[in-house]
C-alpha positions as CSV (number, residue, x, y, z in Angstrom):
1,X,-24.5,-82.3,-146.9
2,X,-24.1,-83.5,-150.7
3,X,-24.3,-87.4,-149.3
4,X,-27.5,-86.8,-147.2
5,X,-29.0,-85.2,-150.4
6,X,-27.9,-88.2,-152.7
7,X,-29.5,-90.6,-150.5
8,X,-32.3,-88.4,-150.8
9,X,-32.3,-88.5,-154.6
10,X,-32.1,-92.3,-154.9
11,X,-35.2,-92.8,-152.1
12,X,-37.0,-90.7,-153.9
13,X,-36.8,-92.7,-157.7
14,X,-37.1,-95.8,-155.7
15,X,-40.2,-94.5,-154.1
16,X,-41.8,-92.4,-157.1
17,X,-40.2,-94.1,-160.3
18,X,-39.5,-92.1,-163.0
19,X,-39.0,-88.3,-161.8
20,X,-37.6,-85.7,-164.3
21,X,-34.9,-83.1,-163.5
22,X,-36.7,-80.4,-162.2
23,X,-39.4,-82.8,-160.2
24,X,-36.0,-83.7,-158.4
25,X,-34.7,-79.9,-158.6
26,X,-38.4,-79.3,-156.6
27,X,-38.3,-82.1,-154.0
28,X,-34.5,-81.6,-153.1
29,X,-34.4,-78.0,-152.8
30,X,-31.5,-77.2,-155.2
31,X,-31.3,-76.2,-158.8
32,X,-32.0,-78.6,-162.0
33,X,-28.2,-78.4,-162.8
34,X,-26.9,-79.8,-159.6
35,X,-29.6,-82.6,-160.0
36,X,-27.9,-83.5,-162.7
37,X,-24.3,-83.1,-161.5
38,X,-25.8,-85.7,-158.9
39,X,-26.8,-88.0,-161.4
40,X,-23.5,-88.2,-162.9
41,X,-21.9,-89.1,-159.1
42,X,-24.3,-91.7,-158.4
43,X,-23.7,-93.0,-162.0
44,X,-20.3,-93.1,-161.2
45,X,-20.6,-94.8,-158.0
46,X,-22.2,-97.7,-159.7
47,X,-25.8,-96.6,-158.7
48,X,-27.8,-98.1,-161.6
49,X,-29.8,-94.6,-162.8
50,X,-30.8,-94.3,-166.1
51,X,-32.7,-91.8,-168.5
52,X,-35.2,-91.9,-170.4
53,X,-35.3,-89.3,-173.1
54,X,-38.1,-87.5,-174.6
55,X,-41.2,-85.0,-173.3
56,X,-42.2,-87.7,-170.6
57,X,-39.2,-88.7,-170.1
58,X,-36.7,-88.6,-166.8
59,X,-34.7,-90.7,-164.6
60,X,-35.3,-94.2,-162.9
61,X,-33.2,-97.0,-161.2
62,X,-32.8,-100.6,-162.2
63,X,-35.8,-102.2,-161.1
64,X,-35.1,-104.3,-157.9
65,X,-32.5,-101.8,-156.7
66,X,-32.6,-101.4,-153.2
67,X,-30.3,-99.0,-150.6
68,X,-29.0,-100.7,-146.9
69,X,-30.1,-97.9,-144.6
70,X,-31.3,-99.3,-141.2
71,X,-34.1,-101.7,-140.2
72,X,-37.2,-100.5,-138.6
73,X,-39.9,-102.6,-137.2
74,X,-43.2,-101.7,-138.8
75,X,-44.6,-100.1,-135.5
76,X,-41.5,-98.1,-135.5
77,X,-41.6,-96.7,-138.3
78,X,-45.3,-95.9,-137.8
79,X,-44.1,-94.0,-134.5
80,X,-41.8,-91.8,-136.2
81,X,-43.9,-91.4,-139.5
82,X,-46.6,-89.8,-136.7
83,X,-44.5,-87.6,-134.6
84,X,-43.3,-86.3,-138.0
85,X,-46.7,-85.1,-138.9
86,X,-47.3,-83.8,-135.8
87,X,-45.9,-79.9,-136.5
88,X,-43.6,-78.0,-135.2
89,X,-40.7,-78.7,-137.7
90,X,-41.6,-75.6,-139.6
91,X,-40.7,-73.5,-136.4
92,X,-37.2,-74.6,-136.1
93,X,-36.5,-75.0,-140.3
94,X,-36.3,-78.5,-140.3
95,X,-38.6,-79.3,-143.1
96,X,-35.8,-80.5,-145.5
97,X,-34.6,-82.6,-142.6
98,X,-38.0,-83.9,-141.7
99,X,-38.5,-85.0,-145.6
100,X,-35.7,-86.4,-146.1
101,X,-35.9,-89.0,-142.5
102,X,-39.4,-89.8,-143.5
103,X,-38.2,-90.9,-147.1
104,X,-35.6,-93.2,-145.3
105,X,-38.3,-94.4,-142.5
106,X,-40.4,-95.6,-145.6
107,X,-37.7,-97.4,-147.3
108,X,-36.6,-99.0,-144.4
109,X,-40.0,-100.9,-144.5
110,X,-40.6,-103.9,-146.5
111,X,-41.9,-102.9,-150.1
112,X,-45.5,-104.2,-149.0
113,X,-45.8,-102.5,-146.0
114,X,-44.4,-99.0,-147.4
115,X,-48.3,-97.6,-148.9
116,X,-49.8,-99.0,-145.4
117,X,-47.5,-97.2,-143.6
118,X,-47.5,-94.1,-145.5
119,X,-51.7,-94.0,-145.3
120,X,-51.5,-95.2,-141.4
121,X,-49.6,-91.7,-140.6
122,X,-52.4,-90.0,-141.7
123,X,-54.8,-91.6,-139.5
124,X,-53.2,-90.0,-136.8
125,X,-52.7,-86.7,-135.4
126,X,-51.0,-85.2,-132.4
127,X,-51.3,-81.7,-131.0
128,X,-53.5,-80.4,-133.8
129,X,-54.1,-76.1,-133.2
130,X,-57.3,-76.0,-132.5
131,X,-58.9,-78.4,-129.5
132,X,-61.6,-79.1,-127.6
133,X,-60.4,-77.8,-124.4
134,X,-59.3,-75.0,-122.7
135,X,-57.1,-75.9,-119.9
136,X,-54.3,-78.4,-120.1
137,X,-55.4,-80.9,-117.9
138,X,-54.0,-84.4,-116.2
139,X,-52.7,-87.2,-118.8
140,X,-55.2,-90.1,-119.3
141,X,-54.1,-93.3,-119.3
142,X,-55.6,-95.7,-121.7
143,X,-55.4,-99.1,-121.2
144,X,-53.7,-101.6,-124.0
145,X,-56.8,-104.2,-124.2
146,X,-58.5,-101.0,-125.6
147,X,-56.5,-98.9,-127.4
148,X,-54.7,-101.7,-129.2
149,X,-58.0,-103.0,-130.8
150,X,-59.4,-99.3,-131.8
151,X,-55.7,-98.5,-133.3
152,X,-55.5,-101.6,-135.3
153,X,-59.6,-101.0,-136.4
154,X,-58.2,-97.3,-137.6
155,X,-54.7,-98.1,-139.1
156,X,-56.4,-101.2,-141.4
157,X,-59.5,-100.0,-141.8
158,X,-61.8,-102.1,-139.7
159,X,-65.3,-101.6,-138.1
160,X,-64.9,-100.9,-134.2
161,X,-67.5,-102.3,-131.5
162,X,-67.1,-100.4,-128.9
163,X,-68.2,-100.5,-124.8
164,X,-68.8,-96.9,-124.4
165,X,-70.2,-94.6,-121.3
166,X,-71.0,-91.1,-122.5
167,X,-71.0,-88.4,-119.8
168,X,-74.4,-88.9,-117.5
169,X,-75.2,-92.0,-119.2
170,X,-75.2,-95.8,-118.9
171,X,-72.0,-97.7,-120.6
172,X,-73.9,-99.3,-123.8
173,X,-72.0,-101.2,-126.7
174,X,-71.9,-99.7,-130.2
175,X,-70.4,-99.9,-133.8
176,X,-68.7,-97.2,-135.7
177,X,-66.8,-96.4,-138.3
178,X,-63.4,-95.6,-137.2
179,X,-61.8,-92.4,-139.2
180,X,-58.5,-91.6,-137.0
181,X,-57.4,-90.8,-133.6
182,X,-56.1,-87.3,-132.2
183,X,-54.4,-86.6,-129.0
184,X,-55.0,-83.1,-127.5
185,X,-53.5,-81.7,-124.4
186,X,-52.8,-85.4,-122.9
187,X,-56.4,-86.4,-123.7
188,X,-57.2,-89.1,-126.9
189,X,-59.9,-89.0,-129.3
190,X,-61.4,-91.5,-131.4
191,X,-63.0,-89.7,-134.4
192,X,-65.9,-91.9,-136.2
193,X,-68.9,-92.1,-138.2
194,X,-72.3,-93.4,-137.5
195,X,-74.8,-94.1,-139.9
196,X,-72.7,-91.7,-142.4
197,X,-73.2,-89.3,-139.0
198,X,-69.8,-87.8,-137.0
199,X,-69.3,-89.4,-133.8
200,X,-66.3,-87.9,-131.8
201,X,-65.9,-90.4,-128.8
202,X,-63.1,-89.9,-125.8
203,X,-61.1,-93.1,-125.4
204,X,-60.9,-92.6,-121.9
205,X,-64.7,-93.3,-121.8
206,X,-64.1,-96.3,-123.9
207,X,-64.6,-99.6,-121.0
208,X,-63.9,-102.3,-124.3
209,X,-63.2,-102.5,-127.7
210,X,-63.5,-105.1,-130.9
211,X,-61.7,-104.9,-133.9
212,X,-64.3,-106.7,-136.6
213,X,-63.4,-108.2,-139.8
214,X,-66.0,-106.2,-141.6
215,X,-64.6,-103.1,-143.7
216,X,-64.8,-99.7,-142.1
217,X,-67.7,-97.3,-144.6
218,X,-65.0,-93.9,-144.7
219,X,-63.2,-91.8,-147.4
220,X,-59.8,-93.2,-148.6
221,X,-58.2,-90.1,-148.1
222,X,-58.7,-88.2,-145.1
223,X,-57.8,-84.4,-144.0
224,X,-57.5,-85.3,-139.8
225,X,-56.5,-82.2,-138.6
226,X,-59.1,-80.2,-141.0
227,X,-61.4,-82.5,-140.0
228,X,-60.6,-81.9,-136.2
229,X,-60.7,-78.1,-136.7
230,X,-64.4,-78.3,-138.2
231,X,-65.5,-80.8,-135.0
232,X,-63.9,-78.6,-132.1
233,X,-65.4,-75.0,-133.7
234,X,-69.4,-77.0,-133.2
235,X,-68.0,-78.5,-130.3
236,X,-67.3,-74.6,-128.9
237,X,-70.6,-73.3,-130.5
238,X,-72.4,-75.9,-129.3
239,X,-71.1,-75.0,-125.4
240,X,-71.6,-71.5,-125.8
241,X,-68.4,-70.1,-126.2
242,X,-67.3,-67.3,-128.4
243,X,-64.8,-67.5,-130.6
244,X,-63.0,-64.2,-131.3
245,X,-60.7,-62.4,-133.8
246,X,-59.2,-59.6,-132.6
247,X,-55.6,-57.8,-133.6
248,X,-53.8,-56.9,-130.4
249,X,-50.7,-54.7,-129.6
250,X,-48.1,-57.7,-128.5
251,X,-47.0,-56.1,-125.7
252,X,-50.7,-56.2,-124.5
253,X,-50.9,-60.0,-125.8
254,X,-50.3,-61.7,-122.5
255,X,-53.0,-59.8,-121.2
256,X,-55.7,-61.0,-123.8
257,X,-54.7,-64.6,-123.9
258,X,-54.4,-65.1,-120.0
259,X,-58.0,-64.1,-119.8
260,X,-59.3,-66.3,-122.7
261,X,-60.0,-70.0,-122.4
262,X,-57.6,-70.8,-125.2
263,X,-55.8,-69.8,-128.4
264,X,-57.0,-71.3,-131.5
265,X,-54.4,-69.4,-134.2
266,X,-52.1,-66.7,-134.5
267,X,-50.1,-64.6,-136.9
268,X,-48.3,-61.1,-137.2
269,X,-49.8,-58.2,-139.6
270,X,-47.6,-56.6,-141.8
271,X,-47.9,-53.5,-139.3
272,X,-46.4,-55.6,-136.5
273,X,-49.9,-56.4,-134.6
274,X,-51.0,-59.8,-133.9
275,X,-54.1,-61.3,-135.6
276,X,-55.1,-63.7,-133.1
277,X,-58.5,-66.0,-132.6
278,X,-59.3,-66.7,-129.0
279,X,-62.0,-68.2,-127.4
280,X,-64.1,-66.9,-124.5
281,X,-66.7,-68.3,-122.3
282,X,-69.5,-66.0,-123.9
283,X,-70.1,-62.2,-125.6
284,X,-70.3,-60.9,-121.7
285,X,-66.8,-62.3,-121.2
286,X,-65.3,-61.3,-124.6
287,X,-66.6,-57.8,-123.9
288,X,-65.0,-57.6,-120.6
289,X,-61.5,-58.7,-122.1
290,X,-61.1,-56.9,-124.8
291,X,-62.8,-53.3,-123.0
292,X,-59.8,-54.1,-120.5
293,X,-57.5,-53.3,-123.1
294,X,-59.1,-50.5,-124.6
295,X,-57.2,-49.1,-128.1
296,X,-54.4,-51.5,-127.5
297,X,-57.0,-54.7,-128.8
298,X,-59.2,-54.3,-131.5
299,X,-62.3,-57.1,-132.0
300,X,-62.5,-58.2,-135.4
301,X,-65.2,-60.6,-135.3
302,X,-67.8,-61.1,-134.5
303,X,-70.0,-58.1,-135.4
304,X,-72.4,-58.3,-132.4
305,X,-68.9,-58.1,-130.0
306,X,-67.7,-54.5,-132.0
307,X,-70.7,-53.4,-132.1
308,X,-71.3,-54.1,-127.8
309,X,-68.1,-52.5,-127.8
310,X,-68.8,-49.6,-129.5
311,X,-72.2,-49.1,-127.2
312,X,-70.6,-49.3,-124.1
313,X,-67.8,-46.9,-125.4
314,X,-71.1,-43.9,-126.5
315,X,-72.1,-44.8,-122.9
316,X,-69.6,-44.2,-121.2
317,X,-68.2,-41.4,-123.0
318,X,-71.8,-39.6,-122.6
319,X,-71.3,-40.6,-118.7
320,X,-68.1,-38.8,-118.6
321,X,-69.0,-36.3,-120.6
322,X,-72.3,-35.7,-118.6
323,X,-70.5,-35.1,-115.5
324,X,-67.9,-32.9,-116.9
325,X,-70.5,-30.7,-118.1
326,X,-71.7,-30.8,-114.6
327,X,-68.3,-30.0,-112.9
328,X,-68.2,-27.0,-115.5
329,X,-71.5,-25.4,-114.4
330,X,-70.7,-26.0,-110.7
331,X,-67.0,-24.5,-110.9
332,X,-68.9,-21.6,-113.6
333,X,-71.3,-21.1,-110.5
334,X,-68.5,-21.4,-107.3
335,X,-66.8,-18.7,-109.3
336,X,-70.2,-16.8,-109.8
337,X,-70.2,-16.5,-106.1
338,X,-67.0,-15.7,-105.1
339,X,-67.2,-12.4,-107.3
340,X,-70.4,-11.5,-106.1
341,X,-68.9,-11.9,-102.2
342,X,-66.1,-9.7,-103.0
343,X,-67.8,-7.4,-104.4
């Protein structure tokens, strides 16, 4: 454990320069005091660390000093610095772990190539929480002649010409601005501007593609999967659907979620309810789910679904409460008669 974590420390001053104590306390997870206990080991070791004293001061290595970790082809690393972004390591608690490979993975590259690498993770995201669909459909298989040229117009920046048949219309060539690509439910997505205008194209629709030489016109710095979030909520309001948020007993939260089109988030309440946001086909739909699980579910948002809600409740409690008014009378009046027969 101590040996992972002073590999760790000496990636990290390789790959941030001078970091003081605590910065190193902070990244490694451990206390300021057993950073420095590190220090000493490396020291002794023959590690070439050194301080520098003073308000901005910290520690550094010898410049030129370099680890012998493991060599990694560049599209290696680039494979392994996307999976790692791709989620799920919070779920089973390896963060630490998942830091602490991607620090090695970026030393491993030549000094060059490290920032490329590090920005080109960015530009791609797999499995992002929200998506366009709703069902999980059949993989698509892309050939290489066009993915190769759109990925290498993403990962270095490039315009894209691209041979593209939207839905119900003729294949016709076009340029964009590539921004990144996304993979959702075994279907890619090429996410691009226009003009300055968002263009979200399917790869599998893509019948060509041309890397230029001409720099792509996007931000340095890029949120992907915030960025997805925002496209696939217009993409969904633009279909019709209804997005929901409703809190849910969770024993009644197969129920809700087999009769949506698909969940988009989900978190437990400090009272043990899930806070879920689901999407339907439309307000009729919604209505029909959530009445199915009458107190169990309760519709957050939107307004115009709790307040449908709340009407069909008042009309059906006035329905019920019509006809048991009725049965009352008729039972008042069957009883009428039988005491006027015997007497």
């Amino acid at each position: 454990m101590r040996a992972d974590r002073l590999v760790s420390l000496v990636l990290l001053l390789r790959q941030r320069g001078r970091l003081s104590a605590r910065q190193l306390a902070r990244e490694l997870e451990v206390s300021t005091r057993t950073v420095l206990r590190d220090i000493e080991a490396l020291s002794a070791a023959g590690v070439p660390v050194y301080v520098d004293r003073g308000r901005h001061g910290g520690f550094s290595l010898l410049p030129g000093f370099r680890t012998e970790l493991t060599g990694l082809t560049a599209d290696e690393a680039l494979a392994l610095l996307a999976i790692g972004s791709a989620g799920g390591h919070e779920m089973l608690g390896l963060n630490p772990a998942l830091s602490s490979a991607m620090r090695k993975v970026i030393d491993a590259l030549p000094a060059e190539d490290q920032r490329a690498a590090t920005d080109a993770a960015r530009r791609i995201l797999l499995e992002p929480e929200g998506d366009l669909l709703s069902r999980r459909p059949l993989a698509e298989s892309i050939p290489d002649a066009v993915i190769a040229p759109v990925r290498r117009a993403v990962l270095e920046g490039r315009r894209l010409r691209i041979h593209y048949a939207a839905e119900g219309r003729d294949a016709a060539w076009r340029v964009v601005d590539p921004i990144g690509l996304v993979t959702v439910r075994e279907k890619g997505y090429l996410l691009a501007t226009v003009d300055g205008a968002e263009r979200t194209y399917r790869l599998s629709r893509i019948l060509a593609a041309e890397s230029m030489q001409t720099p792509a016109h996007r931000p340095g710095a890029v949120d992907l999967d915030e960025l997805w979030r925002e496209r696939s909520a217009r993409f969904r309001r633009s279909a019709g659907e209804l997005v929901v948020l409703a809190r849910v007993d969770p024993a009644r939260r197969e129920e809700l979620v087999a009769s949506a089109h698909a969940v988009l988030s989900e978190k437990t309440d400090p009272d043990g309810r899930l806070r879920i946001e689901v999407v339907f086909q439309d307000q009729r739909h919604a209505e029909w789910a959530l009445w199915q699980l009458d107190t169990a579910a309760d519709a957050l948002d939107p307004p115009s679904l709790r307040e449908a809600l709340h009407r069909r409740a008042i009309e059906v409690a006035a329905h019920y409460a019509a006809q048991a008014s009725g049965d009352a009378q008729l039972r008042a009046s069957q009883s009428s008669r039988r005491i006027s027969k015997r007497s």
